[in-house]
N, C-alpha and C positions, 0 to 999 in steps of 0.2 A: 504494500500500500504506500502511500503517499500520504505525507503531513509535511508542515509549515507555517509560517507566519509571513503574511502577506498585510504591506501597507498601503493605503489607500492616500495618496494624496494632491492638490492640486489647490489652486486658488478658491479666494471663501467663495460659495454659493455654485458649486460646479454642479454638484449632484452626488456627493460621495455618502453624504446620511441616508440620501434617498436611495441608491446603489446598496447600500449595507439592509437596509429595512427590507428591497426587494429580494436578495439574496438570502436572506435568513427564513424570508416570508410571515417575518413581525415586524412590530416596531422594537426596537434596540438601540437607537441613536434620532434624537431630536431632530427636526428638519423644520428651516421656515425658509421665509424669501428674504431674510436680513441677514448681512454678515457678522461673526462672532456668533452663530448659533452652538457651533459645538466648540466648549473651549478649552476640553482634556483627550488626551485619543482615549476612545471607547472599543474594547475588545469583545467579537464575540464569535461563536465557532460553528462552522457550516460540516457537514458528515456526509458522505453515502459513501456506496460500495468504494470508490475508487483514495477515500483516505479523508482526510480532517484538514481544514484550513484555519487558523486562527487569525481573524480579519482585525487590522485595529482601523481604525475611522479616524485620521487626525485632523485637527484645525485647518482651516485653511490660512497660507501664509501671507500676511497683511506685509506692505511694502515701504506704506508709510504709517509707520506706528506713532498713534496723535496722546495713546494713552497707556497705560498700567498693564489692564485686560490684553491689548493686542501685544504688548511683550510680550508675554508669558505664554498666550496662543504662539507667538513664533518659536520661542524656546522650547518649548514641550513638544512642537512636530520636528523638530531640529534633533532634538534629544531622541527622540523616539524613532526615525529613520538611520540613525547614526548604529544602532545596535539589535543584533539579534533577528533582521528581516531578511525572509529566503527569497522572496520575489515583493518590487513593487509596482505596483497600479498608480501610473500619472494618467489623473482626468483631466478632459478640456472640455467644454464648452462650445461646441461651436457657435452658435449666435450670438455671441459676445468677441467685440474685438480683442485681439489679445494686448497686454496692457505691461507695465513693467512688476506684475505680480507674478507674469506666468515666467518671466526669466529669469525672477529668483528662485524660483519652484525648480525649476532646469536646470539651476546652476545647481541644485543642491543634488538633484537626480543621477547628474554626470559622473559626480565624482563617485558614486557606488558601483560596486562591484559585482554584481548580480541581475538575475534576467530581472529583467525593465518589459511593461505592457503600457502601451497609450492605448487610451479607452477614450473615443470621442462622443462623448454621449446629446443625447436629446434629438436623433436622426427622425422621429418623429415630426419634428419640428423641420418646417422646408424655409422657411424666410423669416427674419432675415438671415443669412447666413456668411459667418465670414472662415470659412475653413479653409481658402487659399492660403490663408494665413498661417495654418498647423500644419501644412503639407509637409515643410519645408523637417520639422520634428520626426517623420517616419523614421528615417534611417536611423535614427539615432536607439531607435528600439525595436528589442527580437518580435514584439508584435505588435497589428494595429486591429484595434477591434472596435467596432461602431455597434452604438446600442442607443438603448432609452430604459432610462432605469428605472422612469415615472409610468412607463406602458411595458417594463418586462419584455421590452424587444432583446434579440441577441443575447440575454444571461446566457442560456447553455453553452454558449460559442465561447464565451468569455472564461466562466466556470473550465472548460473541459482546456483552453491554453495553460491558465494558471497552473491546474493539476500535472498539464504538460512541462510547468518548469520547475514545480518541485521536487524537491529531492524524497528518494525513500525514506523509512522511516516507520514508526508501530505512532500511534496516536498520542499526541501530546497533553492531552487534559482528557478526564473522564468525565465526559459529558453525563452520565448516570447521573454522577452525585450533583448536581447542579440545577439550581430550581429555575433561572433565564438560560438563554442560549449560549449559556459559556460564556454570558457575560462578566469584566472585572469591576461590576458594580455591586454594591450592596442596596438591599432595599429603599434605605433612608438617600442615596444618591441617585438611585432608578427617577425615585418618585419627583425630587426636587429638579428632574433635568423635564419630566414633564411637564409641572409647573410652570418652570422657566419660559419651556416651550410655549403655553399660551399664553402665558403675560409677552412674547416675544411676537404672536401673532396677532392678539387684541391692540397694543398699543401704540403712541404714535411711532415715528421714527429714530427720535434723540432717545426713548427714555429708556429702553430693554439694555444699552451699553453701559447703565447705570444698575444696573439689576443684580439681584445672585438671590436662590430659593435655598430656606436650611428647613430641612425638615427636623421636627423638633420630637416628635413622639409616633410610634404607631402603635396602636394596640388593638389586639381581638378579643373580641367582646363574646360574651356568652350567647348572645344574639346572633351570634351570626355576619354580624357589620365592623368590617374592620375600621376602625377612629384614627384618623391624622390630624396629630396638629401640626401647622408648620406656618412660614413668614416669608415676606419676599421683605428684603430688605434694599434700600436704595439710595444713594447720595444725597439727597437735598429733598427739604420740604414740599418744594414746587411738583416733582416727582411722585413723593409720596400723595399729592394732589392728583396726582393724574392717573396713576394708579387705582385709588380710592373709584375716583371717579365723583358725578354730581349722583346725589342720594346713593351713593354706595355701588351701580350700579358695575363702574367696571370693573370691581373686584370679585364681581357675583360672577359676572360673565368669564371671568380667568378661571375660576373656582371652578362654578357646575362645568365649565371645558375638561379641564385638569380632571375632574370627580368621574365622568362619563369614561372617558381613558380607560382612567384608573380601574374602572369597574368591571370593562373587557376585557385589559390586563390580564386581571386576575381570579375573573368568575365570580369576584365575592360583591357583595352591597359594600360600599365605600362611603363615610361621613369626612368630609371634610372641613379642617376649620382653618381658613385663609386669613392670616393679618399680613399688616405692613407697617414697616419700621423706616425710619432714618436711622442710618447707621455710619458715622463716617467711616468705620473698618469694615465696609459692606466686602471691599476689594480682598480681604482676606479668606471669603468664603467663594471665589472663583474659583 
């Protein structure tokens, strides 16, 4: 059989959450249409007959870093490609001009050592398109594979190269004992990346980069209904204002989203109890 650790990486908002959630066939990593959604790499583990993959999801790398948040996204896919990866996955975009995020991405690509896959995803999408643009990228990798990760075009093509360039090998994590998909999360971080996720999709544009969810308790109830407490915490007043919302309503709206999720999730009846803080050491729980 075949096993490995395969990196997924490319500029913020490619499709690499989405690419991970369709490959797994759950949800497993956060996805919206803003950048800084995912802002630790997220690990988790795909199986069939032909052997085990352990996919991590990392940030995507900002070029011009205005704040805290976006260091630390760049240092952690940094850290995280620099060790331990049998094959990586550069995604692009084609409908988007390429920009000087995608050639620090490349720059960082080059210098590894190992089979390299560019993934151009969103072929679904015919206009606008600027792919003369990626062309120029092919050679530089053992393959080129076009999909859409939001219509499950092309996975199996993709899937069966990958297994193509790992190495042999008996199965790296025992997927048995494990309640997500080989995920390196724990409950209390599963739940606050959900969270995050629909405060990141309800609200305006400035305020989700000011964000971070701590989940604060979970507990199951004799009833049957698992109870969370948890908090979004956030820089400044103004924030927590908008958040809140007028008569409370946009934090109902982040909640029951979060709540309904959560419920799927995990089959069970979900209570959730959503507050929001000003915190100036919000930045410590990214």
């Amino acid at each position: 059989m075949k096993s490995g650790i395969v990196a997924l990486v490319g500029r913020p908002n490619v499709g690499k959450s989405t690419l991970l959630n369709t490959l797994l066939g759950q949800k497993v990593s956060i996805t919206s249409p803003k950048p800084q959604t995912t802002r630790f790499p997220i690990q988790a583990v795909y199986e069939d007959e032909r052997g085990q993959i352990i996919f991590v999801d990392t940030p995507g790398i900002f070029t011009k870093v205005k704040d805290q948040v976006a260091a630390r996204i760049n240092m952690r896919t940094e850290e995280t490609i620099e060790k331990g990866i049998d094959v990586i996955v550069y995604m692009v975009d084609h409908t988007r001009e390429r920009a000087e995020e995608e050639s620090r991405v490349l720059g960082m690509v080059r210098k590894l050592q190992i089979p390299k896959i560019l993934v151009v995803n969103k072929v679904d999408v015919k206009t606008p398109t600027h792919i003369v643009q990626y062309r120029f990228m092919e050679d530089e990798f053992d393959e080129v594979v076009e999909i859409s990760a939001l219509e499950n075009k092309h996975i199996p093509i993709l899937l069966e190269k990958i297994f193509e360039r790992l190495p042999e090998g008996s199965a790296i994590v025992d997927t048995a004992e494990m309640v997500q998909p080989g995920l390196n999360l724990d409950s209390k971080t599963f739940i606050s990346e959900i969270i995050r996720e629909k405060a990141f999709l309800n609200l305006r544009r400035e305020v989700p980069y000011a964000i971070a969810a701590v989940v604060d308790d979970i507990e199951e109830r004799d009833n049957g209904v698992t109870y969370i407490k948890a908090r979004l915490l956030t820089s400044a007043d103004r924030y927590k204002g908008m958040i809140i919302g007028a008569n409370g309503e946009m934090i109902k709206e982040i909640s029951m989203a979060a709540r309904k999720e959560l419920e799927v999730a995990s089959n069970k009846k979900v209570y959730l109890e959503l507050t929001v803080e000003t915190d100036e050491h919000w930045i410590d729980f990214v």
